[in-house]
Residue frames relative to the residue before (quaternion, step in Angstrom):
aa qw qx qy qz dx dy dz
X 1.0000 0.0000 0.0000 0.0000 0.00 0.00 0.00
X 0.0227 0.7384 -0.6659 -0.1042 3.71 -0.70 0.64
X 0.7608 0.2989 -0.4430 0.3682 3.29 -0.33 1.64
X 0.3792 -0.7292 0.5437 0.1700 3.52 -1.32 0.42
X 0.3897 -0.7523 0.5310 -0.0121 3.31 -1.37 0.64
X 0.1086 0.8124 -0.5641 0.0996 3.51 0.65 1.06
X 0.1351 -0.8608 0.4906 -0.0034 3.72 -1.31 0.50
X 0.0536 0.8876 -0.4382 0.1313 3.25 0.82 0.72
X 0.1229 -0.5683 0.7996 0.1503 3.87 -2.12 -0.01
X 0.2759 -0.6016 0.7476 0.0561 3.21 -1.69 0.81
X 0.5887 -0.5949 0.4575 0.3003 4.04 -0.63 1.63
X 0.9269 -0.1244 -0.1310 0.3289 3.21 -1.79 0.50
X 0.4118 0.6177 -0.4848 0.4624 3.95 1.51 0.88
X 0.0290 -0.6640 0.7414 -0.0929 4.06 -0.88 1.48
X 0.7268 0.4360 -0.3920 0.3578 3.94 0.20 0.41
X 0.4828 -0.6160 0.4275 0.4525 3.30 -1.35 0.67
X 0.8440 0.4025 -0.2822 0.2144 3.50 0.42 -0.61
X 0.4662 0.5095 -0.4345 0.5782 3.79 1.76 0.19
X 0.6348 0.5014 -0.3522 0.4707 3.59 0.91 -0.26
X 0.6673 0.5234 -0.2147 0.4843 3.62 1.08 -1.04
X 0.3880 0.6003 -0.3731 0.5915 3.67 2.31 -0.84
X 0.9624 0.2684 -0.0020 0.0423 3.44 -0.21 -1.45
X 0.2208 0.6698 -0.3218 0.6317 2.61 2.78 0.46
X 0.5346 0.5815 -0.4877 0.3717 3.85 0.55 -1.34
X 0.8423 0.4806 -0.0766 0.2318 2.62 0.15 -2.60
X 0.5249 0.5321 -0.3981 0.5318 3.71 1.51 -0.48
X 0.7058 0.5665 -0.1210 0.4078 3.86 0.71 -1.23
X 0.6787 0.5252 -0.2073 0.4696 3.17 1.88 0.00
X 0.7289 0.4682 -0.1548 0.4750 2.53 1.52 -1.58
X 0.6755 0.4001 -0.3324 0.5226 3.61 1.39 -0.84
X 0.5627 -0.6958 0.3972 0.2037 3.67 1.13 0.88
X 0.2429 0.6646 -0.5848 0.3965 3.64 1.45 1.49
X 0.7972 0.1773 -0.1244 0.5635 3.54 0.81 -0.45
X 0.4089 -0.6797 0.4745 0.3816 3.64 -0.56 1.43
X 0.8851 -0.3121 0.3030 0.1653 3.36 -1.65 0.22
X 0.6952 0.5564 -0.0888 0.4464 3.09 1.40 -1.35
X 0.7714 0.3360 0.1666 0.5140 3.29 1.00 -1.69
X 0.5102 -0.5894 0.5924 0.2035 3.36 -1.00 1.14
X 0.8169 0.3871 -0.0411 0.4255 3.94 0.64 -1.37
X 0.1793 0.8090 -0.5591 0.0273 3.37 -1.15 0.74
X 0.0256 -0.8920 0.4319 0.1308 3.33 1.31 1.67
X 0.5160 0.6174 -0.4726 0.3595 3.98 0.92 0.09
X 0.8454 0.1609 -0.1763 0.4779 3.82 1.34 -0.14
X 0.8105 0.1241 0.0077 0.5724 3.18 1.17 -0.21
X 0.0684 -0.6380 0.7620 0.0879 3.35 -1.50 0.44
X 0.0332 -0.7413 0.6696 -0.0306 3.20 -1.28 0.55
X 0.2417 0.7815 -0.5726 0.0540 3.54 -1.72 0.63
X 0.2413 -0.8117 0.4705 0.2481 3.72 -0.83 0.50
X 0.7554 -0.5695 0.2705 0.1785 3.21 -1.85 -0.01
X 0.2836 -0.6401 0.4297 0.5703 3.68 0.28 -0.59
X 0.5588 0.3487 -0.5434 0.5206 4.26 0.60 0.48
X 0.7682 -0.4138 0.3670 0.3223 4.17 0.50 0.15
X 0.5209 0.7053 -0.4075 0.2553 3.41 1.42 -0.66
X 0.0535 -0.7012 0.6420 0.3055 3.83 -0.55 -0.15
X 0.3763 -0.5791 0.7226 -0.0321 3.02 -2.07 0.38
X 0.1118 0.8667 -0.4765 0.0960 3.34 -0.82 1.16
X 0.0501 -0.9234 0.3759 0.0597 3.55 -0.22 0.44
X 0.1340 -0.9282 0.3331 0.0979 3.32 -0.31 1.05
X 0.0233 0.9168 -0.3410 -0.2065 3.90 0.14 0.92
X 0.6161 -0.4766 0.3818 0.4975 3.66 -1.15 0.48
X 0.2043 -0.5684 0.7968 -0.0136 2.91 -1.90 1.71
X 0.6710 -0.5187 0.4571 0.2680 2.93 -1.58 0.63
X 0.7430 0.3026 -0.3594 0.4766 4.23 0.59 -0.54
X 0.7751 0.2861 -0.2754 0.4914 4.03 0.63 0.00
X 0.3939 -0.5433 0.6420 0.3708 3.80 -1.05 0.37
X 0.6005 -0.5219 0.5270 0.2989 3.15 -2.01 0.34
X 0.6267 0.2930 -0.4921 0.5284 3.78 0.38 0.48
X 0.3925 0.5970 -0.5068 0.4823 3.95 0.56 -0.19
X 0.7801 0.3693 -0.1911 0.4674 3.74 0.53 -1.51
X 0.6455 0.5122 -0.2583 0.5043 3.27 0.60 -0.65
X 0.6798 0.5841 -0.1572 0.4147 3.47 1.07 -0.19
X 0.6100 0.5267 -0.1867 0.5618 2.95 1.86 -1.33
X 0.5136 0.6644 -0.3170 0.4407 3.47 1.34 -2.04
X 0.9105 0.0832 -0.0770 0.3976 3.49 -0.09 -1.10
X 0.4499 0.4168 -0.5895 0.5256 3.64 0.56 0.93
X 0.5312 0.4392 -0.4953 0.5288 4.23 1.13 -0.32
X 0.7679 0.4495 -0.3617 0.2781 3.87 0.48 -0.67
X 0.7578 0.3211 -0.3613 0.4384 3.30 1.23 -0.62
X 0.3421 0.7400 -0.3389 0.4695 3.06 0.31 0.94
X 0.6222 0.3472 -0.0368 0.7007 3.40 1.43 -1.34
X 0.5484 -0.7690 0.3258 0.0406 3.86 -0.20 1.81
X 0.6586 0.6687 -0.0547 0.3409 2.27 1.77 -1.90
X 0.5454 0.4951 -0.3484 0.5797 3.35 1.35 -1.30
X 0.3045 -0.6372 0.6992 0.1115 3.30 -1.73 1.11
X 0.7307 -0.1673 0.1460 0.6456 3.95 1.25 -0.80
X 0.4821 -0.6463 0.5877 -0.0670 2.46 -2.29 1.14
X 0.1871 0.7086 -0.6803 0.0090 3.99 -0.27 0.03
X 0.1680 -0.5208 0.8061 0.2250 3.58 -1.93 0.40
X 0.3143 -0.4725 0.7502 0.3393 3.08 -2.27 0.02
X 0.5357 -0.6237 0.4995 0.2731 3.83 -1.08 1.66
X 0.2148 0.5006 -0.8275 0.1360 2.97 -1.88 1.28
X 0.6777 -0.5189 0.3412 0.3937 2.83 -1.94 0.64
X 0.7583 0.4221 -0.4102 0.2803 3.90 0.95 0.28
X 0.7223 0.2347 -0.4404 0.4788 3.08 1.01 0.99
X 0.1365 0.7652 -0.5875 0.2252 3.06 0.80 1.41
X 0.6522 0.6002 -0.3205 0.3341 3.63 0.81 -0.24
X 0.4924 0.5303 -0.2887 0.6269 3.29 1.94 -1.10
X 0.7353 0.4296 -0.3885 0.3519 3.43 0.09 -0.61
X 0.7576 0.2907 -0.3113 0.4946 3.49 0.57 -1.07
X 0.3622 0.7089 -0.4139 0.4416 3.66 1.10 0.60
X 0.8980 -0.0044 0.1282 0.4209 3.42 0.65 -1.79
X 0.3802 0.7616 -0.3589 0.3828 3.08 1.65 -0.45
X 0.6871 0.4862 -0.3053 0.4453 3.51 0.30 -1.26
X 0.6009 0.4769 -0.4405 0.4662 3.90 0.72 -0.54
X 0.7677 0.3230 -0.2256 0.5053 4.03 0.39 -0.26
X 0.4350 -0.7996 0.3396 -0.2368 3.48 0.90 1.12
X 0.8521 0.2022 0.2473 0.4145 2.77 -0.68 -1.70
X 0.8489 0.1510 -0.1480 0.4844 3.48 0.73 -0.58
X 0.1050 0.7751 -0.4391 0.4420 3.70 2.07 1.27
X 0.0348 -0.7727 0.6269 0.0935 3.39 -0.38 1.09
X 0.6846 0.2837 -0.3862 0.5493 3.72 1.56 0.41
X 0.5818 -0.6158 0.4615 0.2634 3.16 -1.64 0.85
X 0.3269 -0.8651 0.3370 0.1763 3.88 -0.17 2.04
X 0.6182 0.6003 -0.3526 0.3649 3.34 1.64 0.04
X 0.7525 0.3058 0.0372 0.5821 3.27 1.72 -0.43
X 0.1925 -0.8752 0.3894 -0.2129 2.76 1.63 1.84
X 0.1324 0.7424 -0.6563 0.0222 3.97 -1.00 0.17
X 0.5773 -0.6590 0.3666 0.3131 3.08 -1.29 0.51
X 0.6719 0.4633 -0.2390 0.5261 3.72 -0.68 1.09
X 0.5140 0.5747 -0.3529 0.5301 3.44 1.87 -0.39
X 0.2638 -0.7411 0.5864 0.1933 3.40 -1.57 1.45
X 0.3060 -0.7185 0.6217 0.0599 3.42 -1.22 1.19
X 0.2148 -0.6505 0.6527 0.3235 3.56 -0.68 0.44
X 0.1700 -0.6899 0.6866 0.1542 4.03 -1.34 0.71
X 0.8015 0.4306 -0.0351 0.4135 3.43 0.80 -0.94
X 0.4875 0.7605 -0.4269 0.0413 3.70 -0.51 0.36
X 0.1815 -0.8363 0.5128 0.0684 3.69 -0.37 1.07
């Protein structure tokens, strides 16, 4: 797989487009998207829902492996209050976040963590 799946909400935000406001502004500031430009199809695509969710995607660049990214992505999210929760879809590069954090949310796994597949959403994150 050359790419990641990150999934995320930003607190008291239920629209696509204060959400679509405030995904930019996270993606700027942690300097996923250069300064200039809304877009960086060499590393990412990104986009939200119409309940606020956001949606990110991270592809393989040539100076960082895809768990390296996947690593940064979400040490930039926890970090950022705002995010109430996190889910990946399982690949072998964020197999580390999962078996990291995954196991703390349990109970509210709508997949089954012992019998993982690629494309399965994991919750990593949940305040």
């Amino acid at each position: 797989m050359s790419h990641i799946t990150f999934r995320f909400a930003f607190r008291g935000i239920s629209s696509k487009s204060e959400s679509l406001t405030k995904l930019r502004e996270f993606l700027h500031d942690k300097e996923w998207l250069p300064s200039e430009s809304d877009f960086d199809p060499q590393l990412l695509s990104y986009h939200t829902e119409n309940n606020g969710d956001c949606e990110v995607i991270l592809e393989k660049i040539p100076d960082h492996t895809l768990d390296e990214l996947a690593d940064m992505l979400f040490a930039d999210i926890l970090k950022n209050k705002e995010i109430k929760w996190t889910k990946v879809l399982y690949s072998s590069s964020v197999e580390n976040l999962v078996g990291k954090y995954a196991g703390a949310y349990l109970l509210r796994q709508t997949s089954d963590l012992s019998d993982l597949k690629e494309n399965d959403e994991v919750i990593i994150l949940l305040r």
